[in-house]
C-alpha positions, 0 to 999 in steps of 0.5 A, a space after each residue: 681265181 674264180 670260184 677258188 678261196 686263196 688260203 694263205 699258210 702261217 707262214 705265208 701270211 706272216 712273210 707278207 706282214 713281215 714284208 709290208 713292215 719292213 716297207 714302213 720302217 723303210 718309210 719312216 727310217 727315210 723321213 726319220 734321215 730327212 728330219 735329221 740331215 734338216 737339223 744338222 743343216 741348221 746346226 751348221 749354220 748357227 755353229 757358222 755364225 757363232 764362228 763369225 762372231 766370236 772371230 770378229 770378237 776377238 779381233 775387237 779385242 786384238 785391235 783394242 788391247 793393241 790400241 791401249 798398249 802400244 809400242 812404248 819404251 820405257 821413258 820415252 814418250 810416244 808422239 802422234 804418228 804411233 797413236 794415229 798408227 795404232 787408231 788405223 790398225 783398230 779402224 781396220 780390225 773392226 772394219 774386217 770384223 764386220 765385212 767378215 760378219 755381214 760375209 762381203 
C-alpha cells in the first residue's frame, strides 16, 4: 500500500457502512434480548408468589367457611368431636397454606 491512495467506490463505502450498522443493530438487538428475558424472569417470579398467595388464600378461606358450617343436620345438634374435627381441618389448611408460602 505504500505510495497507492485506497479509493473506495460508492458503492463499496456504502456496503462497508451498511456492514458496521448491521453489527450495531446486532449489538443492541442482543442486549435489547438481554434486558427483556431479565424482565420476564422477574415477571415469573412475582406472577409466582401472586400464585402462592392467592393458593394459600383460598385455602384459609376453604378452611374457615368449613369451620363456620359443618356438617350439621337439620335438628340435630352437633357434639364436640364434629368441632374438634373441624378445628383440625382449618389447623391443617392454614398450616399447609404457609408451608406451601415460606415453599418448605
Amino acid at each position: 500500500m505504500s505510495g497507492e491512495a485506497s479509493h473506495l467506490t460508492p458503492l463499496e463505502s456504502r456496503k462497508q457502512r451498511l456492514i458496521a450498522e448491521s453489527e450495531l443493530n446486532r449489538a443492541e438487538l442482543s442486549e435489547e434480548w438481554r434486558t427483556m428475558t431479565h424482565e420476564a424472569g422477574g415477571l415469573a417470579r412475582r406472577v409466582k408468589t401472586v400464585g402462592r398467595w392467592s393458593s394459600a388464600a383460598v385455602l384459609l378461606v376453604v378452611g374457615v367457611l368449613g369451620l363456620r358450617r359443618g356438617p350439621r343436620a337439620v335438628g340435630v345438634k352437633s357434639g364436640w368431636f364434629p368441632g374438634i374435627l373441624n378445628g383440625v381441618r382449618l389447623a391443617s389448611v392454614i398450616w399447609l397454606a404457609f408451608r406451601e408460602r415460606n415453599g418448605t
